[in-house]
C-alpha positions as a LaTeX table, in Angstrom:
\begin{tabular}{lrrr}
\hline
Residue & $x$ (\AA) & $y$ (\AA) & $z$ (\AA) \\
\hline
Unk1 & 12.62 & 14.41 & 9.20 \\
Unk2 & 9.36 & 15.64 & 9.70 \\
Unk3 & 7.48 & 18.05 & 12.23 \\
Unk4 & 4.80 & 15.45 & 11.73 \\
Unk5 & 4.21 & 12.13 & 11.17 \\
Unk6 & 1.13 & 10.43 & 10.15 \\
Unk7 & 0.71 & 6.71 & 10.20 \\
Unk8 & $-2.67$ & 6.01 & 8.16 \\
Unk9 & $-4.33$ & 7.52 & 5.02 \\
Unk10 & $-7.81$ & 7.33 & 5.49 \\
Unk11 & $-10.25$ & 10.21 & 5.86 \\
Unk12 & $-8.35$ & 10.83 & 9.63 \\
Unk13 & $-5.23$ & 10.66 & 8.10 \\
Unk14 & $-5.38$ & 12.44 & 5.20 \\
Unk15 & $-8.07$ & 15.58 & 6.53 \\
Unk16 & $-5.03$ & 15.70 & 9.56 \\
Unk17 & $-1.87$ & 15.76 & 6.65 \\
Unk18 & $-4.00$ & 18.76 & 4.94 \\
Unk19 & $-4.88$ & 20.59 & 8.15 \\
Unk20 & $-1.33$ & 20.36 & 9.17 \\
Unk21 & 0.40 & 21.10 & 5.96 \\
Unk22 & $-1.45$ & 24.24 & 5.51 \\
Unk23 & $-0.87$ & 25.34 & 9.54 \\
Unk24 & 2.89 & 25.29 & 8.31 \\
Unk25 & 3.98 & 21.77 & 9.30 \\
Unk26 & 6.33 & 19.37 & 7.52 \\
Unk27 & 3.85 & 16.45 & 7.12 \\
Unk28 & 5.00 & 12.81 & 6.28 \\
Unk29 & 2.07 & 10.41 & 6.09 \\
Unk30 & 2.53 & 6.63 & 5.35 \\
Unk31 & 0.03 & 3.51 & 4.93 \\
Unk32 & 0.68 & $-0.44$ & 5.20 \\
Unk33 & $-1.94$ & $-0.55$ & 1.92 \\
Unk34 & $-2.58$ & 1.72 & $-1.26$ \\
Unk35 & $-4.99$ & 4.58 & $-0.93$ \\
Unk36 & $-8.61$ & 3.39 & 0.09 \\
Unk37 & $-7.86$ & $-0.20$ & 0.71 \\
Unk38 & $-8.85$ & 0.06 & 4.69 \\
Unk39 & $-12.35$ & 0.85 & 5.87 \\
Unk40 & $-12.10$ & 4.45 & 4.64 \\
Unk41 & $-12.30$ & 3.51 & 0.87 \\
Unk42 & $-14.74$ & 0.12 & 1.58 \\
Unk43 & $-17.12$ & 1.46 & 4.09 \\
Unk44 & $-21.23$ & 2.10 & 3.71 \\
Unk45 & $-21.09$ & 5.68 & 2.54 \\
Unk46 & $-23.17$ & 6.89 & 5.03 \\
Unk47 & $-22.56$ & 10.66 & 6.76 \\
Unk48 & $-24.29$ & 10.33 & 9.79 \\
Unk49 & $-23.36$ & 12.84 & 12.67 \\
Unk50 & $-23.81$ & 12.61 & 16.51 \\
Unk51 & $-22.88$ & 9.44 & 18.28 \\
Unk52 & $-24.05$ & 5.71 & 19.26 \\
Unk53 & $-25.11$ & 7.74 & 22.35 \\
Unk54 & $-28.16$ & 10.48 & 22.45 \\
Unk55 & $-27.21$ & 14.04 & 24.19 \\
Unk56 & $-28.62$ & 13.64 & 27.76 \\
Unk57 & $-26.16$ & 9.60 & 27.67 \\
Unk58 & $-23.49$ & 12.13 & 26.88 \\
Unk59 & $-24.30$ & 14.65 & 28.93 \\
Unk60 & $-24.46$ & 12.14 & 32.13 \\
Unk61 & $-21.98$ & 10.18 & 31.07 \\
Unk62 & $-18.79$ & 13.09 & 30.90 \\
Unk63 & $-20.50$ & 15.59 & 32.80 \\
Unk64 & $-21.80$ & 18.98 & 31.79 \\
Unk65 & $-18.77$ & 20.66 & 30.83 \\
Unk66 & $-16.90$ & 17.86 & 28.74 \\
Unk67 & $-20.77$ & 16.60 & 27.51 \\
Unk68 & $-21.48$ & 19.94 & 26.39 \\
Unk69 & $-17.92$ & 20.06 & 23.91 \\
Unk70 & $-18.60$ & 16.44 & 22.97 \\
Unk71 & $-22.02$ & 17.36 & 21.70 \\
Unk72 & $-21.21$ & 20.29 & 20.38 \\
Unk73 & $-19.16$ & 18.14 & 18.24 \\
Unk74 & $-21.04$ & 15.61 & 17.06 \\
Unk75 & $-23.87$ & 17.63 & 16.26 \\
Unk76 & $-21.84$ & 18.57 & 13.70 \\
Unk77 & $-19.27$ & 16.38 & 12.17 \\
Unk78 & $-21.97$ & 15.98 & 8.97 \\
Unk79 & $-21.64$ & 19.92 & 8.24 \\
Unk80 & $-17.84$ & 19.52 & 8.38 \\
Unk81 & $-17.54$ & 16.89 & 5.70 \\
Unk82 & $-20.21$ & 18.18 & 3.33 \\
Unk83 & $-18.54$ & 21.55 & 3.97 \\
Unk84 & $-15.35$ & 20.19 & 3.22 \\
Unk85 & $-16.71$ & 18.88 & $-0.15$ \\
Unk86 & $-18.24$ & 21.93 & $-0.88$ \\
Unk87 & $-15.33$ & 24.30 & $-0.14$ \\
Unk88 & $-12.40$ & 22.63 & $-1.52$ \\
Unk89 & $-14.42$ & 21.77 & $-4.66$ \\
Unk90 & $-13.28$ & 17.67 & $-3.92$ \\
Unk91 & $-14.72$ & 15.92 & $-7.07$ \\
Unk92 & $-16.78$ & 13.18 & $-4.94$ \\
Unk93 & $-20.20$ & 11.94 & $-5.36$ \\
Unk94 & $-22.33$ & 12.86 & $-2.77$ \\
Unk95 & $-26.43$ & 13.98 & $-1.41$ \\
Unk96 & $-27.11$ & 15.26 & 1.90 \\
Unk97 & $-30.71$ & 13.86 & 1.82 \\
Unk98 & $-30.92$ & 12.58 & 5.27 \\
Unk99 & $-30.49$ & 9.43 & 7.08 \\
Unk100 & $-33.31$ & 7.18 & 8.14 \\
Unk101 & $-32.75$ & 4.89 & 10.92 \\
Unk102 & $-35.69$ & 2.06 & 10.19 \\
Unk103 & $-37.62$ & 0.62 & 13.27 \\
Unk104 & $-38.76$ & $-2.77$ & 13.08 \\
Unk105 & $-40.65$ & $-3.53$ & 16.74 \\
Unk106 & $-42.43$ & $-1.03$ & 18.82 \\
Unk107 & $-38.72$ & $-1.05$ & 20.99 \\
Unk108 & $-36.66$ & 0.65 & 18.84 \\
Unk109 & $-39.80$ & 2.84 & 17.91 \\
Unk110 & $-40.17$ & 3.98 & 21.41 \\
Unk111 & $-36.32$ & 4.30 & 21.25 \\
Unk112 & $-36.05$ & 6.24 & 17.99 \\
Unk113 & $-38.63$ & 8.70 & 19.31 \\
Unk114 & $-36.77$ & 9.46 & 22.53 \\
Unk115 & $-33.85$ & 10.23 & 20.16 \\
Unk116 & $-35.87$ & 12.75 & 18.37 \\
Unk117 & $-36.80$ & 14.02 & 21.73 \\
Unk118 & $-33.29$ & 14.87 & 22.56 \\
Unk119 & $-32.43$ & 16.43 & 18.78 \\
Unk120 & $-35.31$ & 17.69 & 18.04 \\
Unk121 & $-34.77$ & 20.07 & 21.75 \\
Unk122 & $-31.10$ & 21.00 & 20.21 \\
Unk123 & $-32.97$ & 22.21 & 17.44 \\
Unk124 & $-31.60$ & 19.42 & 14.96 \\
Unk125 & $-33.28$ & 19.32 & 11.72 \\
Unk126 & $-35.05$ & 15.56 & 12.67 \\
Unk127 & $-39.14$ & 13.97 & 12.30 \\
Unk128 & $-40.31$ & 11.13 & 13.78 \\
Unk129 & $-41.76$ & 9.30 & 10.61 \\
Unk130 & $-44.69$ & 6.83 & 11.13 \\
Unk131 & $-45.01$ & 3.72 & 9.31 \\
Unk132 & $-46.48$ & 5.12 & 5.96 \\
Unk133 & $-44.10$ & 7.57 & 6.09 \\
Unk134 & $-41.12$ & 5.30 & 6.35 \\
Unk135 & $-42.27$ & 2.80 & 3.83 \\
Unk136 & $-42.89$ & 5.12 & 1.54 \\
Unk137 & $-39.94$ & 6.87 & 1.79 \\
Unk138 & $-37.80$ & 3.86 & 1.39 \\
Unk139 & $-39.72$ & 1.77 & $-0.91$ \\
Unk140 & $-40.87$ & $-1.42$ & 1.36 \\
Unk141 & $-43.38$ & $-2.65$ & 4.06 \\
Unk142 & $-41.11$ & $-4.10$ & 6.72 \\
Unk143 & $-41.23$ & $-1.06$ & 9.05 \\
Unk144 & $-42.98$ & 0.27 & 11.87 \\
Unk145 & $-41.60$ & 3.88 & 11.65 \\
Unk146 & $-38.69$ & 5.29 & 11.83 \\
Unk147 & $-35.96$ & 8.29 & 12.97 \\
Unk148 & $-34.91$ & 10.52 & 10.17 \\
Unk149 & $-32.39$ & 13.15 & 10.71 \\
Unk150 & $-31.90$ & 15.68 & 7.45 \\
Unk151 & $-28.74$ & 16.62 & 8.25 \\
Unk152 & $-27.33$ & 13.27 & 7.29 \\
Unk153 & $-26.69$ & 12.28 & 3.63 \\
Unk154 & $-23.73$ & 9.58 & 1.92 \\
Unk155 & $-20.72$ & 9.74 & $-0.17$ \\
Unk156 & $-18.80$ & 7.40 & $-2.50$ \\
Unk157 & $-16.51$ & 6.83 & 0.33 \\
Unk158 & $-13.04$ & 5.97 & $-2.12$ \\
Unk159 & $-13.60$ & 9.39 & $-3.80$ \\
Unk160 & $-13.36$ & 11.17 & $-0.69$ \\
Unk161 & $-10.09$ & 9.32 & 0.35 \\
Unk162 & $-8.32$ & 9.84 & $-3.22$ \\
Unk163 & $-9.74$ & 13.74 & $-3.15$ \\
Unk164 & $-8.13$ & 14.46 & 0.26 \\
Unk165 & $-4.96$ & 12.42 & $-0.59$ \\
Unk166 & $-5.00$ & 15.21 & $-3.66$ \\
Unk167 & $-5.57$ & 18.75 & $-1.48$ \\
Unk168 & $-3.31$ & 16.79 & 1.29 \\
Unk169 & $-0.33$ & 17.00 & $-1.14$ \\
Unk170 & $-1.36$ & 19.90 & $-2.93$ \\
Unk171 & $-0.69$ & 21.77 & 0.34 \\
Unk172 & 2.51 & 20.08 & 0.89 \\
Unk173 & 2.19 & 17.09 & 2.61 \\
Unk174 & 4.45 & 13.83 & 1.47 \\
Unk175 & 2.23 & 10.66 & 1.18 \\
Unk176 & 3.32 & 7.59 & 0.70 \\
Unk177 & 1.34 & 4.15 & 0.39 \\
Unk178 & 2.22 & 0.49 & 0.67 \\
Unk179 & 4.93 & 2.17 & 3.54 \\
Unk180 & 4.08 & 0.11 & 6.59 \\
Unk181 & 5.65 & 1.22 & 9.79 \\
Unk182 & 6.76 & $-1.12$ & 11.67 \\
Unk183 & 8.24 & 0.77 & 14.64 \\
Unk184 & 8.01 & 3.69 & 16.49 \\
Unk185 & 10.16 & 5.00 & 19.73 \\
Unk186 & 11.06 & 8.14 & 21.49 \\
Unk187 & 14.23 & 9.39 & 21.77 \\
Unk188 & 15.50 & 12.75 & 22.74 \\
Unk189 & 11.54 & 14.18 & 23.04 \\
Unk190 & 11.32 & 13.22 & 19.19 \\
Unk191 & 9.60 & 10.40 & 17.44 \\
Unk192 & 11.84 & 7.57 & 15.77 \\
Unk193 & 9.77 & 5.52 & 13.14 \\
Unk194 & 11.12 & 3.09 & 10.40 \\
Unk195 & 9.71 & 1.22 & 7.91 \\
Unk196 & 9.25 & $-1.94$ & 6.05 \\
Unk197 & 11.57 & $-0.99$ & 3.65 \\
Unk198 & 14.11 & $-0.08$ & 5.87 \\
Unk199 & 13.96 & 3.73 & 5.82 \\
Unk200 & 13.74 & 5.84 & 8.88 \\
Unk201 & 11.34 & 9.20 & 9.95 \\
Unk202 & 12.32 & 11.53 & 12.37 \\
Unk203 & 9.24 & 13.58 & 13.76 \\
Unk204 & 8.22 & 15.77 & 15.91 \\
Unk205 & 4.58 & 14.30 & 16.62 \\
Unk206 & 3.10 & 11.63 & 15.45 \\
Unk207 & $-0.75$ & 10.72 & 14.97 \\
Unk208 & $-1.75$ & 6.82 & 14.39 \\
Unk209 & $-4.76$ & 6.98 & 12.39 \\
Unk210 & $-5.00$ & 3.32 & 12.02 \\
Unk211 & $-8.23$ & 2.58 & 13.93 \\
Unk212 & $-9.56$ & $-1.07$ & 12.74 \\
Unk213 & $-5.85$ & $-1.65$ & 11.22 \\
Unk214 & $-3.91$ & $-0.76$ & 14.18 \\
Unk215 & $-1.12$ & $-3.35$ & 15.25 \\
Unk216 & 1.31 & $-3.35$ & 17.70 \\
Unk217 & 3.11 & $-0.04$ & 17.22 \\
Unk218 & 1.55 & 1.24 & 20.60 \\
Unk219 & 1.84 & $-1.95$ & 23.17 \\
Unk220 & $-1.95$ & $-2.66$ & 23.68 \\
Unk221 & $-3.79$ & $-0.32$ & 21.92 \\
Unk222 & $-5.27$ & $-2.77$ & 19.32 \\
Unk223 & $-6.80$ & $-4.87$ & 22.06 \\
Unk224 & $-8.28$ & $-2.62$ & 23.16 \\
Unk225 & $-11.03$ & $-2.74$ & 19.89 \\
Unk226 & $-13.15$ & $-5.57$ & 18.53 \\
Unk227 & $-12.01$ & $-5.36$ & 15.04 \\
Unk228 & $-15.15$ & $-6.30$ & 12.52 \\
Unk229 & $-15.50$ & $-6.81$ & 8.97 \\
Unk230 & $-18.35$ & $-4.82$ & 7.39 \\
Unk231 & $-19.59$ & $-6.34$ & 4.14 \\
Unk232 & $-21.06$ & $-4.61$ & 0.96 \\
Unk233 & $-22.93$ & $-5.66$ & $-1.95$ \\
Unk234 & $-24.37$ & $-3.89$ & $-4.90$ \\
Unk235 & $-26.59$ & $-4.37$ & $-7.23$ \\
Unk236 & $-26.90$ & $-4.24$ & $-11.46$ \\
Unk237 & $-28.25$ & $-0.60$ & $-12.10$ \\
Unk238 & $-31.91$ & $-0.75$ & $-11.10$ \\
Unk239 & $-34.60$ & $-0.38$ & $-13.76$ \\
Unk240 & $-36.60$ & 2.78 & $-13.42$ \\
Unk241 & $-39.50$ & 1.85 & $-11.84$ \\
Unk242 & $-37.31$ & 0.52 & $-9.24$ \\
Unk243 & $-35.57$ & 3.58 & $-9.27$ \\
Unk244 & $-38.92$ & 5.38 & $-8.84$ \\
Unk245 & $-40.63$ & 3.01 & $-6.19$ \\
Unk246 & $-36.96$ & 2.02 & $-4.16$ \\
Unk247 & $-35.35$ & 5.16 & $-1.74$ \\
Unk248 & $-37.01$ & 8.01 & $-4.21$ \\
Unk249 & $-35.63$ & 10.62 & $-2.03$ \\
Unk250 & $-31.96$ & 9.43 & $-1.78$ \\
Unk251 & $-31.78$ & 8.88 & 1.87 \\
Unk252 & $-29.32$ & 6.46 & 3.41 \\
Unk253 & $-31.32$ & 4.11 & 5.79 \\
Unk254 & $-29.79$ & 1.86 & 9.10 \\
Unk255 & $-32.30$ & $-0.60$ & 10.65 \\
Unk256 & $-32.89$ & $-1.18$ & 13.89 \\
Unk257 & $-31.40$ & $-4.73$ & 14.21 \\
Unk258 & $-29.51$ & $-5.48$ & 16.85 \\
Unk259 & $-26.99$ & $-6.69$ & 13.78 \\
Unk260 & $-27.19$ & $-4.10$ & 11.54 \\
Unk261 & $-28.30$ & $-3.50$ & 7.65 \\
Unk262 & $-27.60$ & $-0.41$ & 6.14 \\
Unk263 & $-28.20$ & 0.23 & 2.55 \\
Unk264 & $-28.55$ & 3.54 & 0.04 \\
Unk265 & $-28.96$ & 3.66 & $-3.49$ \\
Unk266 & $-25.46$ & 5.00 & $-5.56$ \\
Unk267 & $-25.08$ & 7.97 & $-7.44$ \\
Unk268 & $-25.57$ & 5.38 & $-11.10$ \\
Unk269 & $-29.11$ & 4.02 & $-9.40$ \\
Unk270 & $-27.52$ & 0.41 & $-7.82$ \\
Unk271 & $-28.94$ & $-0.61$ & $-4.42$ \\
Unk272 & $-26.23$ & $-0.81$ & $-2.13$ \\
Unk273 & $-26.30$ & $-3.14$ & 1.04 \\
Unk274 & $-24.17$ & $-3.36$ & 3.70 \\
Unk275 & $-24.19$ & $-5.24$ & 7.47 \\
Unk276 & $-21.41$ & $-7.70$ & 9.33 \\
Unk277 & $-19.59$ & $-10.06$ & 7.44 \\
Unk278 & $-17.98$ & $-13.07$ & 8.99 \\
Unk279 & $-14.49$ & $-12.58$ & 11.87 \\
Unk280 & $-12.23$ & $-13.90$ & 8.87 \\
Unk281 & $-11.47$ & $-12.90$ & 5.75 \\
Unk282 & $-13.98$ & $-13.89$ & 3.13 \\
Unk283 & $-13.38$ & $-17.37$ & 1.04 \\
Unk284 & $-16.26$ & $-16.92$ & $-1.48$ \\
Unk285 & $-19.26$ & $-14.90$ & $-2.72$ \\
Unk286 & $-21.11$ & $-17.54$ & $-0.38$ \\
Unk287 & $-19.79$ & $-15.47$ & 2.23 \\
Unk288 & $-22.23$ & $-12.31$ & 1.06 \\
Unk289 & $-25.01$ & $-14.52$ & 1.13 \\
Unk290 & $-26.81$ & $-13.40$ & 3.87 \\
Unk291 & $-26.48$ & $-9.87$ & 2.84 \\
Unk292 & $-28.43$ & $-10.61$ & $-0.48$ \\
Unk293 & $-31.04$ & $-12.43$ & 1.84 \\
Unk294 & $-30.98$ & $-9.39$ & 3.39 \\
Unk295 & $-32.02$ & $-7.82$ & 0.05 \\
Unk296 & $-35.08$ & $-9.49$ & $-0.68$ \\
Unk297 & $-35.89$ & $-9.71$ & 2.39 \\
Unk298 & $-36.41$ & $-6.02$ & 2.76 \\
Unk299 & $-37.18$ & $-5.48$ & $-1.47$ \\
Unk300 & $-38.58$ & $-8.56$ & $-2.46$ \\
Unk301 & $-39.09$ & $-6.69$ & $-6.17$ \\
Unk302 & $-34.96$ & $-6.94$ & $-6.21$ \\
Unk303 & $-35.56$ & $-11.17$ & $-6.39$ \\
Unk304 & $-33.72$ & $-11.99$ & $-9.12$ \\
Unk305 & $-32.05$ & $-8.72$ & $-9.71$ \\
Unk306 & $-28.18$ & $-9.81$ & $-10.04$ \\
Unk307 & $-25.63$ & $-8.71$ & $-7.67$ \\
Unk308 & $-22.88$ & $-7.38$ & $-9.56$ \\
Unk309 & $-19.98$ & $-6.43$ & $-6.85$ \\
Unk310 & $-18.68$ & $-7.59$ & $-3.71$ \\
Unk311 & $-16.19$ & $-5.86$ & $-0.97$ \\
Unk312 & $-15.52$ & $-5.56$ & 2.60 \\
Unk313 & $-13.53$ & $-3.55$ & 4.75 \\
Unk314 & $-12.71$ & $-3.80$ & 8.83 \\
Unk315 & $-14.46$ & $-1.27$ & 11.61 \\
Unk316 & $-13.46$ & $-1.07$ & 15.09 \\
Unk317 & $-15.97$ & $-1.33$ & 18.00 \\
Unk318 & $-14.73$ & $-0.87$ & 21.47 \\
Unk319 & $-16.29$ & $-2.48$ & 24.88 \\
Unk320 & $-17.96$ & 0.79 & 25.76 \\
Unk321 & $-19.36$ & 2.13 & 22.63 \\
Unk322 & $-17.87$ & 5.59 & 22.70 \\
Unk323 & $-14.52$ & 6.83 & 20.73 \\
Unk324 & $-11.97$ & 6.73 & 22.53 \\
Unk325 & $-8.55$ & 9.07 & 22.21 \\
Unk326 & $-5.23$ & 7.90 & 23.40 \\
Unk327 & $-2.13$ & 10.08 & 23.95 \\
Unk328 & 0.27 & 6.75 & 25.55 \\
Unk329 & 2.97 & 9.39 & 25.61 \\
Unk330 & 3.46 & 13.44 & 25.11 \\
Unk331 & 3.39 & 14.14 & 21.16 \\
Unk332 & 1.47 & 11.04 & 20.27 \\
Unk333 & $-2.19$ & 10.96 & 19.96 \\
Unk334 & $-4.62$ & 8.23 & 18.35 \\
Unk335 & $-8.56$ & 8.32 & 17.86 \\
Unk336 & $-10.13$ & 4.66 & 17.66 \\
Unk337 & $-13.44$ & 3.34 & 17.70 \\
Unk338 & $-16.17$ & 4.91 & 15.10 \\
Unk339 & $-19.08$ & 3.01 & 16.18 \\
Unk340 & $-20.68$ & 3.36 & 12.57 \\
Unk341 & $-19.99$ & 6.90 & 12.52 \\
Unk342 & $-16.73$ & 7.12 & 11.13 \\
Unk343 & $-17.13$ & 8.37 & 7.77 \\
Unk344 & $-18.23$ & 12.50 & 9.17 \\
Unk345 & $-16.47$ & 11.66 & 12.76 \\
Unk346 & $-13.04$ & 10.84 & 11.51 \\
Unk347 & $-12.92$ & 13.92 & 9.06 \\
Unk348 & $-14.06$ & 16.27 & 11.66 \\
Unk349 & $-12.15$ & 15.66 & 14.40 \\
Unk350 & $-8.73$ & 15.65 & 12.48 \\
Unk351 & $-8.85$ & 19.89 & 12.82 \\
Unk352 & $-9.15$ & 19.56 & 17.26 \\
Unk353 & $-6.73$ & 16.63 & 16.93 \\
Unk354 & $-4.24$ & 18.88 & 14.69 \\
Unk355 & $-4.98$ & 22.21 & 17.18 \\
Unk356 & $-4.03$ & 19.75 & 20.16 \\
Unk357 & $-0.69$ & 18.33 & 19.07 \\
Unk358 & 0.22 & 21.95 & 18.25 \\
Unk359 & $-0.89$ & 24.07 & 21.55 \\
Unk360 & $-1.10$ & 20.62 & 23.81 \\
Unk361 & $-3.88$ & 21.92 & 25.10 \\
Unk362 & $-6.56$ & 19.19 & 25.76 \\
Unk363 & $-9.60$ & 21.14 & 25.59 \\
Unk364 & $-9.20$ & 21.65 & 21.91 \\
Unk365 & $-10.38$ & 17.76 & 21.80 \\
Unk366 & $-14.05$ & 16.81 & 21.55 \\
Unk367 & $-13.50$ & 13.77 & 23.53 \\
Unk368 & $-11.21$ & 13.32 & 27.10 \\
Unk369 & $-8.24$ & 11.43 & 26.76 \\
Unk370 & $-8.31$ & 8.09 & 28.36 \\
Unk371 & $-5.94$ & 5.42 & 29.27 \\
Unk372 & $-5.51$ & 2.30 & 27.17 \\
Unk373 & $-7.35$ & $-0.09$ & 28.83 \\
Unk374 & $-7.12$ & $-3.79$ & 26.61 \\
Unk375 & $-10.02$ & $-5.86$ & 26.64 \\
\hline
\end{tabular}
């Protein structure tokens, strides 16, 4: 029996379980893998705040009042992670030297400078980089110029979900992996959950923090996301004057590609490169190919250079592009949908989540709750 019940242990998950725990809730968190084997552990890295969407899309899109929260909150999901980090002393590589989002036709240049537009008149910390600038900064010739927004940075991604599984249970929270849930019902206004092995949880509330992983616990909510694989490779350890010529400055970079490669260089100097993988699960290291085309396509001085590991984990997209939150009943809440920005979203928004379930009050939440709507 629980006051809370947590169904997921990535950076949602666990950031939720410590926020909770400490609040003075009996927290019970369980997940169908070990620690970091979803997306939270296996992802890019990359701490990028704000949304798929610029301010004034927001703004128009929820209307001035919700807009206004919404962007309030994305603005700074970056500071909360690296804050985070910072505060709780969380022993996980990571630089908060900026994210550059590459532009490779005059389209998505004309596009990246009406984003800086928009930031740049919230008083963001963002430049419009031309194309010596870009190139320079990352360490190639393919680009036109670019968007680069200083507030963004990276992180080894499997630190930071084995660091807040540690300050999750240091403040009291029970965590328990390879525990998939297989049902959940409510009964006498509490929550009725067992699992595969047969035990039972009694709680209070419950938050799914499944996202890309969710099932069919709540009838329809993972069809209502286009679940995608995102694909990683990295490098051997460059040789320094690839470590001098390739991403001096640290930054993580996204292009502009309507399918998207994002790479960064790791904390021990390997290139790391990441984009859409195939629907199924991969068969082969043939199925990372185009990845390491990817490679030398952008660093043709990497030719050669031998790619030494391999992973994947799944994302969730959904039709409109935005995050959505689901509450399918009173004292259950989910948040799917990262759009890319999961890694600062998802630990950010597990404080309003947490302040919600306990007050019910919705306007603690960044985002409006919606219906499920499957696809």
């Amino acid at each position: 029996s629980c006051d809370l019940l947590i169904v997921g242990a990535g950076f949602l998950g666990l950031n939720a379980a410590r926020i909770a725990a400490r609040a003075g809730f009996s927290v019970r968190v369980v997940d169908a893998r070990r620690l970091g084997e979803g997306a939270s552990g296996l992802n890019g890295g990359q701490v990028i705040p704000g949304l798929k969407y610029d301010p004034e899309a927001i703004l128009e899109h929820f209307g001035e009042a919700q807009g206004a929260r919404l962007n309030a909150f994305a603005e700074t999901t970056a500071d909360v992670l690296f804050r985070t980090i910072a505060e709780e002393r969380l022993d996980v590589p990571h630089e908060r030297s900026g994210w550059i989002q590459a532009c490779h036709t005059e389209t998505a240049l004309d596009a990246a400078a009406e984003r800086h537009r928009q930031w740049a008149a919230r008083g963001a910390d963002v430049e419009l980089l031309d194309s010596v600038a870009v190139n320079r900064m990352v360490g190639t010739s393919n680009y036109l110029g670019a968007f680069h927004d200083r507030r963004a940075g990276m992180v080894q991604p499997y630190a930071l979900v084995m660091e807040l599984a540690r300050i999750a249970i240091e403040a009291g929270a029970l965590v328990s992996e390879n525990t998939r849930c297989m049902t959940l019902r409510k009964s006498g206004g509490r929550w009725h959950a067992t699992t595969e092995g047969g035990a039972e949880i009694d709680a209070g509330r419950v938050i799914l923090a499944a996202n890309a992983y969710t099932d069919d616990l709540v009838p329809g909510l993972a069809r209502t996301l286009v679940p995608l694989h995102s694909f990683q490779v990295a490098t051997a350890v460059l040789p320094q004057h690839l470590q001098r010529d390739i991403l001096p400055g640290r930054q993580a970079v996204s292009d502009s590609r309507r399918i998207v490669v994002y790479y960064r260089k790791s904390p021990d100097g390997r290139l790391v490169l990441g984009g859409r993988g195939r629907m199924a699960l991969p068969r082969s290291a043939a199925d990372w190919e185009h990845l390491e085309n990817a490679l030398t396509r952008i660093f043709p001085a990497l030719e050669g250079t031998p790619i030494e590991k391999r992973w994947f984990g799944r994302v969730a997209m959904t039709a409109d592009g935005r995050p959505h939150i689901h509450e399918p009943e009173q004292g259950l809440v989910t948040v799917v949908g990262c759009q890319g920005r999961g890694v600062a979203m998802m630990t950010a928004i597990a404080e309003p989540l947490v302040d919600f379930l306990a007050s019910g009050d919705r306007n603690r939440l960044p985002f409006p709750v919606t219906p499920i709507r499957p696809i």
